[in-house]
C-alpha positions in Angstrom: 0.0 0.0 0.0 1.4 3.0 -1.0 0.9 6.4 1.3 -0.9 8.0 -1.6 -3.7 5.4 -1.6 -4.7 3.2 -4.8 -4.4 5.0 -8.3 -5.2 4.3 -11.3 -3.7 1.7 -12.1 -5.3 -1.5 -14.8 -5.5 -4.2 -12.3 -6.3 -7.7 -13.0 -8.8 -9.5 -10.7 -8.5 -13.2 -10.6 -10.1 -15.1 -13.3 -12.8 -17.5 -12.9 -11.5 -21.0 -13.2 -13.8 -23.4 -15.4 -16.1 -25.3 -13.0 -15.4 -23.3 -9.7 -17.5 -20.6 -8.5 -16.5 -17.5 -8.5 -15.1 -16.1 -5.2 -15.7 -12.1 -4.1 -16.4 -10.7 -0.7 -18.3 -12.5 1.3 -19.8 -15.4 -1.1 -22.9 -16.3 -0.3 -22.8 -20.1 -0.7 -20.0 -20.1 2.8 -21.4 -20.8 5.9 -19.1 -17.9 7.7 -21.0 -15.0 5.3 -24.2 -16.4 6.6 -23.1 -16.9 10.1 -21.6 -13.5 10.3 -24.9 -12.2 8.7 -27.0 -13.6 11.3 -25.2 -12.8 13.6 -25.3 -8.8 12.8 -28.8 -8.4 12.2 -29.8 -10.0 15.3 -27.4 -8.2 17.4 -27.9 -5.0 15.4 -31.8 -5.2 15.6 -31.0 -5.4 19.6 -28.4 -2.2 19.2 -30.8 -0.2 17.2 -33.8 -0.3 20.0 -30.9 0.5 22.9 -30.0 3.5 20.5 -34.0 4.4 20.1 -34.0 4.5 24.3 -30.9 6.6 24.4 -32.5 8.9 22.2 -35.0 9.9 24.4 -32.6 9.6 27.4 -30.0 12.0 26.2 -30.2 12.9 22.5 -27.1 14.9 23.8 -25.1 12.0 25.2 -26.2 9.9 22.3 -24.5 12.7 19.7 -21.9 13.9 21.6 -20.7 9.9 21.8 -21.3 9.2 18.0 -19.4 11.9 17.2 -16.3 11.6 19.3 -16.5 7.7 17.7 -16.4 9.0 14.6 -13.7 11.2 14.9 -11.6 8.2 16.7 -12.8 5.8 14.0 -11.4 8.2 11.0 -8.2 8.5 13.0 -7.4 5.0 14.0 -8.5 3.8 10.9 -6.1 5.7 8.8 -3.5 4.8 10.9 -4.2 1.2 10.9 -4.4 1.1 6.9 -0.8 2.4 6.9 -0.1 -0.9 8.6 0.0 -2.9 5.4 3.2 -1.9 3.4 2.3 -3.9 0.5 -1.8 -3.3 -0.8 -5.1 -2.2 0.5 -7.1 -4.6 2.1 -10.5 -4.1 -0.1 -13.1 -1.7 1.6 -15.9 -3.9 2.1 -13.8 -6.8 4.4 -12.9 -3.6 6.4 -16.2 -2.9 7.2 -17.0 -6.3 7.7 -14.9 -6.2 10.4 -15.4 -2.8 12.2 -19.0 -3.7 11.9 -18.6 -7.0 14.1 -16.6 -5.2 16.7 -19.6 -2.2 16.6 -22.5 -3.9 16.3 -21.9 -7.7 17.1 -19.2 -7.8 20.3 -20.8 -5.8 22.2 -24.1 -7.5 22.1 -22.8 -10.7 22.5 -20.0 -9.4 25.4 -23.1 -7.5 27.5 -25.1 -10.8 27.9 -21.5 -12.8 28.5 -20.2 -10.0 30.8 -23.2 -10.2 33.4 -23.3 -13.8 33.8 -19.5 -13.8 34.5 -19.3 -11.1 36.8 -22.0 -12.8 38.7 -19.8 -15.8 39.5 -17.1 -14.1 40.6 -19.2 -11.8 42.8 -20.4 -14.9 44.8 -17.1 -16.7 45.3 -15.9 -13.3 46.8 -13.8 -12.1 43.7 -15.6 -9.0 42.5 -12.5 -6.9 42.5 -10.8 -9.1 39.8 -14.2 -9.7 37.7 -13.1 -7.0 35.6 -9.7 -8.2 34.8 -10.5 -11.9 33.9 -14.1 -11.7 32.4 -12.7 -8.8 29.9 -10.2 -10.3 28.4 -11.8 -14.0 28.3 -15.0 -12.8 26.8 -14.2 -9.7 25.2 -11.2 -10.9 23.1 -12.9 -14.3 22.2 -16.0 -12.8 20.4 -13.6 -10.3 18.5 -11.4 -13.1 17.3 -15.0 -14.6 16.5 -15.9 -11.6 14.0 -11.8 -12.0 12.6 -12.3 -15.8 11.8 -15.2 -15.1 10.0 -14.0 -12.6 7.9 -10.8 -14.4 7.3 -12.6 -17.5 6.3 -15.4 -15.4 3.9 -13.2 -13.5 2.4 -10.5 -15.7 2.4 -9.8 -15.2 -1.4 -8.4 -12.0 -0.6 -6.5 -13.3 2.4 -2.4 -14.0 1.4 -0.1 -13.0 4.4 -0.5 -12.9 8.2 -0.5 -9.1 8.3 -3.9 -9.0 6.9 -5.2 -10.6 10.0 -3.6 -8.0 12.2 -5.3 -5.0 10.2 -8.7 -6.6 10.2 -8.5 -8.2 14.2 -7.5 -4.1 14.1 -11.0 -3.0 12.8 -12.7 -5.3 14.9 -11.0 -3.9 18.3 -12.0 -0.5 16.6 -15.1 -0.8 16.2 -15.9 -2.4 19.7 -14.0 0.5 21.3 -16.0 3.2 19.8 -19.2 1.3 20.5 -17.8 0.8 23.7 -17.0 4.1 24.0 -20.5 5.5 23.3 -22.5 3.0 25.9 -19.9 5.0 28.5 -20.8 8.4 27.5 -24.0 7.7 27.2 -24.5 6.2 30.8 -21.9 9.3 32.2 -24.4 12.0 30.6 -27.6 10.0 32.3 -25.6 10.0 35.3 -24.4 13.3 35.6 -26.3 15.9 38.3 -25.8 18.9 36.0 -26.2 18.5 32.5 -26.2 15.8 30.0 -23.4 17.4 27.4 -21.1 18.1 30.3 -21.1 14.2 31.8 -20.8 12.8 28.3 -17.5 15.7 27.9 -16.2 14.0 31.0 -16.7 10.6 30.0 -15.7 10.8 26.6 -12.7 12.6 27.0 -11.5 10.9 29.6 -12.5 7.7 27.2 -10.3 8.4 24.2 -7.3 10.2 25.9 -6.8 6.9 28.4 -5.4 4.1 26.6 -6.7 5.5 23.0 -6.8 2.5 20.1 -6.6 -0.4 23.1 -9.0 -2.8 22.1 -7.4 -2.4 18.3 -4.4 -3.4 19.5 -5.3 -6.2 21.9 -7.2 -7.7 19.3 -5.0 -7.3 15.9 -2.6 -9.5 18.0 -4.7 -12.0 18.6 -6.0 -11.5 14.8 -2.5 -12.0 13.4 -1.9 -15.1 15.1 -5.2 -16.5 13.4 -4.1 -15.2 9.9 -0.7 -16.9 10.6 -2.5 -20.0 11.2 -4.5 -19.9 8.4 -2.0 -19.1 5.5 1.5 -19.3 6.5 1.7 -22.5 4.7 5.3 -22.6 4.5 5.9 -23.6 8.1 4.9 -26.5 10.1 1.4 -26.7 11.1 2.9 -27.4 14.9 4.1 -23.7 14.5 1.6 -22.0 12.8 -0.5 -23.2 15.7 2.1 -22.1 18.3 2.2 -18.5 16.5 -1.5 -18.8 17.3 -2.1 -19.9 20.5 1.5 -17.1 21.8 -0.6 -14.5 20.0 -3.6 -15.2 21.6 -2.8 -15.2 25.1 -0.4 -12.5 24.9 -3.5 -10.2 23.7 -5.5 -12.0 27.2 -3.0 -10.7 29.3 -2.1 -7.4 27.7 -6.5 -7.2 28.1 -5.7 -8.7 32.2 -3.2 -6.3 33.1 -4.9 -3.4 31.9 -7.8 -4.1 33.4 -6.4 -5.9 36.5 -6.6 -3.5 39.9 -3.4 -1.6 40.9 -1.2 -3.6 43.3 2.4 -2.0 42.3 1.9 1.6 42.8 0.3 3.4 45.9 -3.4 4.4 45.9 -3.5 8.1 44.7 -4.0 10.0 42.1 -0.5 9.7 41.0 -0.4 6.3 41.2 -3.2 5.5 39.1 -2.0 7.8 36.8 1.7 5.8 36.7 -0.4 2.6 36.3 -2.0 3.8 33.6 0.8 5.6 31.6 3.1 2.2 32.5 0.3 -0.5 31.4 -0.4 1.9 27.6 3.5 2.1 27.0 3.5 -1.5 27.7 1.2 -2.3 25.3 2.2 0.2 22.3 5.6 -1.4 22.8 4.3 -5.2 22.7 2.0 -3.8 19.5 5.0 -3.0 17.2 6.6 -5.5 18.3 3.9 -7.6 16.7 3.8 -5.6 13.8 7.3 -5.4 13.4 7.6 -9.4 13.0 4.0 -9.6 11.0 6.5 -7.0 8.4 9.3 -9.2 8.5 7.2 -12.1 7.6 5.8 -10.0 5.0 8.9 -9.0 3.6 10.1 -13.0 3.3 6.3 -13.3 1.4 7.5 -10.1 -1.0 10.8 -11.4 -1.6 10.0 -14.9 -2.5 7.0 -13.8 -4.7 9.2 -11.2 -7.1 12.2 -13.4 -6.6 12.5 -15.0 -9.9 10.9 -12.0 -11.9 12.9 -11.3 -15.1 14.1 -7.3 -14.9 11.7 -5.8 -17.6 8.9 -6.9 -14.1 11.1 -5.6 -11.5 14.3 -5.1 -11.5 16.5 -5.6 -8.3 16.6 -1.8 -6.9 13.2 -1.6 -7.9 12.7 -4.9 -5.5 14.4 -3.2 -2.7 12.8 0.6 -3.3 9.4 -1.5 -3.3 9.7 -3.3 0.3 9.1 0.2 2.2 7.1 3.5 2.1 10.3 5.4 2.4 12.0 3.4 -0.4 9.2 3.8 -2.6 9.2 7.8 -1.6 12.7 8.0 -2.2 12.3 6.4 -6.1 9.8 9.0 -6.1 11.6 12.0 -5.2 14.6 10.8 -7.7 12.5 10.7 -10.8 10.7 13.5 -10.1 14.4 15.5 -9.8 15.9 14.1 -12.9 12.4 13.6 -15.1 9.6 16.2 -13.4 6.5 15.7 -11.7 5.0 13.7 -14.5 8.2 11.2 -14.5 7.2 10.5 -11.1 3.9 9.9 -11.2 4.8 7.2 -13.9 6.9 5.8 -11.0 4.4 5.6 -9.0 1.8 4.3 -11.6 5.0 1.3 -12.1 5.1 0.9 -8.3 1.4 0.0 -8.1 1.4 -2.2 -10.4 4.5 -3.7 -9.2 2.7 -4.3 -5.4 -0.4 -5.4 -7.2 1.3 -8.2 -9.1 3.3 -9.5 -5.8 -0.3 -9.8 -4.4 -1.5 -11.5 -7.8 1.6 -13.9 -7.3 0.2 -14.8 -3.4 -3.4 -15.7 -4.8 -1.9 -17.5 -8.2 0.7 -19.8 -9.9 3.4 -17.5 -11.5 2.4 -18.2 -15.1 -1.3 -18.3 -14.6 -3.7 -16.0 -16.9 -4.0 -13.2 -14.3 -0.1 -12.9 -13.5 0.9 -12.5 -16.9 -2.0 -10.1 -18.1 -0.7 -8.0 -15.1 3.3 -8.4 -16.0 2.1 -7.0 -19.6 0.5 -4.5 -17.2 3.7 -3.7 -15.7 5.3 -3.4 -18.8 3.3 -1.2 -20.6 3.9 1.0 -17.9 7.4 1.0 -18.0 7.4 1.5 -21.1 6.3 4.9 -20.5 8.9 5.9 -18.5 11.5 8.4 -20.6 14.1 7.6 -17.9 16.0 4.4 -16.9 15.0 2.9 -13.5 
């Protein structure tokens, strides 16, 4: 994925093979497209009669929370579309998945979340309810809502890091819903006015621990995707990555949920817990992301490897396995050729990324792959300088 977003750029979808069905988002005849379906209109018909009571609660609660959601869902969803160095994952399985962790999680975690609670409250364990029925219940119906868009849209599914983006939407989308059932509840609550408890709330909401639930649960949705395609390791691995991912997302969720025991019961302290538990976690997210890249960069190598140079030539391999390599190409052509020079650079690029992506999906040699090397060619035929 390049920082400019998709241009326009001929790209070759995959053909459909003689006898096989053809396979877009979500096909209907796969069990997961009609599980997930049922699953969100009967969780979003129970979501749309809460939101009908809020209305008439606190219409100002109820806007002032959509709105801060939408302004953290623009933002975190940039960000986490950046993640992917090498395509965009298409809209729709994006969607998909914010939509599970909006609509469906939260349904699901409500009904899951009172009966747990419960049986830690009679065994005498209320004060660590919190930390163990979160992440147990929470984390395993967002991994739910990855599965099943891994597995419907599978066809579009090549490397591990596209479980991490989408496990990313899902934690997204169940923070901002999350998000707006608080604000919501702090504008009912509040003894003065509606707008300024669902300030409170919601500020205090997205400045402490901002993009949390995205990040507990594209861990635990990278180890999935790893599972799933990283067919060139053992299956005892792939199911190692899995399970490692997993519970490192559970007790990332544990900790910051878990009451303080380290630091002393003030204001400071809770504020040290907080700041130590979110640096924490940032630092065990890129770690993750940095070693869903690497694998990613293996998957790039080995899929342009063998390409003659009138595909891709060697620098051209290199330039392509960054942002800031393919920037850099940029910047030179558009010094030595002009603005138009580069934006046939960038044109090559794209179609460059899209065929690597062809080449996870099909046999090098297969009808798409070499309608999309002529592709490549064409393009660089236009280019007046050498690459």
């Amino acid at each position: 994925m390049t920082e400019q977003g998709p241009r326009n750029v001929p790209v070759v979808l995959p053909t459909r093979a003689p006898g096989r069905r053809r396979r877009g988002l979500f096909p209907p005849y796969q069990w997961a497209t009609w599980l997930y379906g049922v699953c969100l209109v009967v969780a979003g018909v129970g979501m749309l009669r809460v939101a009908v009571q809020d209305v008439f609660l606190t219409p100002e609660g109820l806007g002032i929370g959509i709105l801060l959601a939408a302004v953290v869902t623009l933002l975190l969803t940039a960000i986490i579309r950046r993640l992917d160095l090498f395509e965009d994952e298409p809209g729709g399985m994006l969607v998909a998945a914010y939509a599970w962790g909006f609509v469906v999680a939260p349904t699901l975690v409500v009904v899951a979340n009172d009966h747990l609670i419960s049986v830690f409250e009679r065994v005498g364990l209320a004060s660590w309810a919190a930390a163990v029925v979160g992440p147990t219940d929470e984390e395993l119906i967002k991994l739910l809502g990855v599965v099943l868009v891994l597995y419907a849209g599978r066809a579009h599914v090549t490397r591990p890091l596209n479980g991490l983006v989408y496990g990313a939407m899902v934690g997204l989308g169940f923070e901002v819903s999350e998000n707006i059932s608080y604000i919501v509840q702090g504008a009912i609550t509040d003894p003065n006015a509606d707008a300024v408890g669902a300030l409170q709330v919601g500020l205090s909401r997205v400045l402490v621990g901002l993009g949390g639930h995205a990040m507990f649960t594209a861990i635990a949705g990278f180890g999935i995707a790893y599972a799933l395609v990283a067919f060139h390791v053992s299956t005892v691995r792939r199911v190692t990555v899995a399970v490692v991912a997993y519970a490192l997302a559970w007790v990332l969720h544990f900790a910051w949920n878990a009451p303080e025991v380290f630091f002393p019961s003030s204001e400071a302290g809770a504020f040290a817990s907080v700041v130590l538990k979110y640096v924490v976690l940032i630092l065990a997210f890129v770690l993750v992301v940095r070693y869903a890249r690497h694998v990613d960069h293996r998957w790039f190598e080995a899929a342009l490897a063998d390409q003659p140079d009138d595909v891709v030539t060697p620098g051209e391999r290199e330039a392509l396995r960054t942002v800031h390599g393919r920037r850099a190409a940029r910047k030179a052509a558009r010094r030595a050729g002009g603005r138009a020079e580069s934006r046939r650079l960038a044109d090559l690029q794209e179609a460059q990324l899209r065929l690597a992506t062809l080449l996870g999906l099909h046999p090098d040699g297969a009808p798409p792959v070499e309608v999309q090397k002529e592709v490549v060619r064409e393009i660089r035929a236009q280019l007046t300088l050498p690459v």
